[in-house]
N, C-alpha and C positions, 0 to 999 in steps of 0.2 A: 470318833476321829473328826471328820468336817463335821462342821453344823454351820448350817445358816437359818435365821431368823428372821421373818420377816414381819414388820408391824407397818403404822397407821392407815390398814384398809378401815373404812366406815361409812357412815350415809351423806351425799351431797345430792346438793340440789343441779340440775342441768345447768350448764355453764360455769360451774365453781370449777374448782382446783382441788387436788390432795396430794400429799407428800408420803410416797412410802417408800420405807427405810427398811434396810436387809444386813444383817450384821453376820459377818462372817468369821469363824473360830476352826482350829484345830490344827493349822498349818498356814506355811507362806501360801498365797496366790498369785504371786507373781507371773506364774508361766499360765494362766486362768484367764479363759471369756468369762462378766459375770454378765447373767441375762437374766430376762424378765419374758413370762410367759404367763396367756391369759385360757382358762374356759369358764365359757359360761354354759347355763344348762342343753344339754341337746345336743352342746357343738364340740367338734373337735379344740384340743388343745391349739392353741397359735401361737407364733413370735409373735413379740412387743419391741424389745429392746435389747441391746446387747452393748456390751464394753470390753473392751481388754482392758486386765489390772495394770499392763503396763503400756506407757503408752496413750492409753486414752483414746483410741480409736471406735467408733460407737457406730451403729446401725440402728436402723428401725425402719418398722415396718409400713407398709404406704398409708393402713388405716389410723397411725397416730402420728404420723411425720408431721413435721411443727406444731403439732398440742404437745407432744409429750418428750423431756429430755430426762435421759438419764445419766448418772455422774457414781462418781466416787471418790472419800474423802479417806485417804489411806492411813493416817492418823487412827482411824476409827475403826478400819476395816469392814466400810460400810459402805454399799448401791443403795444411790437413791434413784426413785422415777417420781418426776415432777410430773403431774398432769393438770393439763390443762384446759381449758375448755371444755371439758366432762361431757357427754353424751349418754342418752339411753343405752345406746350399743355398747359403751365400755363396762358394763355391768359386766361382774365376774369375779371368777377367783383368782387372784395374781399369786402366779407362784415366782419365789427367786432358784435360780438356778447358776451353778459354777460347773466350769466347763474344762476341762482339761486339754490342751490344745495339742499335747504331744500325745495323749493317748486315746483320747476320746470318750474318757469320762464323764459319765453328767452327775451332780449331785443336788437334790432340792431342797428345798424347804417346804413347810408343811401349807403354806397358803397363805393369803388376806385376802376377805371378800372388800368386792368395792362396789357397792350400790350407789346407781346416780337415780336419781327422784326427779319428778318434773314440779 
């Protein structure tokens, strides 16, 4: 049924930038929060970022607020999280997530790691 897909996690250097992209299949998202959530080893899961498919209403959370925007191109049926300014600390596995706002479904994707390098 859903599937979301997410790609371009990989290695950057501290202060670079990466674009990852989350492709979403199986139905409308319209009535859908689509988020972005990080762990790294050790730590609990955390919010990153959030959007409603309609509307375009977004959050994020204080540790990437101004480094990191997230969007969506409904042509495409696709979240992006730009990141920016990269840090050691953002190292992890980003996962995509759709949210169901009437019922409270969560639906994931299976991950992209994103290693930052000094």
């Amino acid at each position: 049924q859903v599937q979301l897909v997410e790609s371009g996690g990989g290695l950057v250097e501290a202060g670079g930038s990466l674009r990852l992209s989350c492709t979403a299949s199986g139905r409308s998202f319209s009535a859908y929060a689509m988020g972005w959530f990080r762990q790294a080893p050790g730590k609990e899961r955390e919010f990153v970022a959030r959007i409603r498919w309609s509307g375009g209403n977004v959050e994020y959370s204080d540790s990437v607020k101004g480094r990191f925007t997230i969007s969506r191109e409904n042509v495409k049926n696709t979240v992006y999280l730009q990141m920016n300014s990269l840090k050691h600390e953002d190292t992890a596995l980003y996962y995509c997530s759709a949210h169901a706002l009437a019922y409270g479904t969560h639906y994931w994707g299976q991950g992209t790691q994103v290693t930052v390098s000094s």
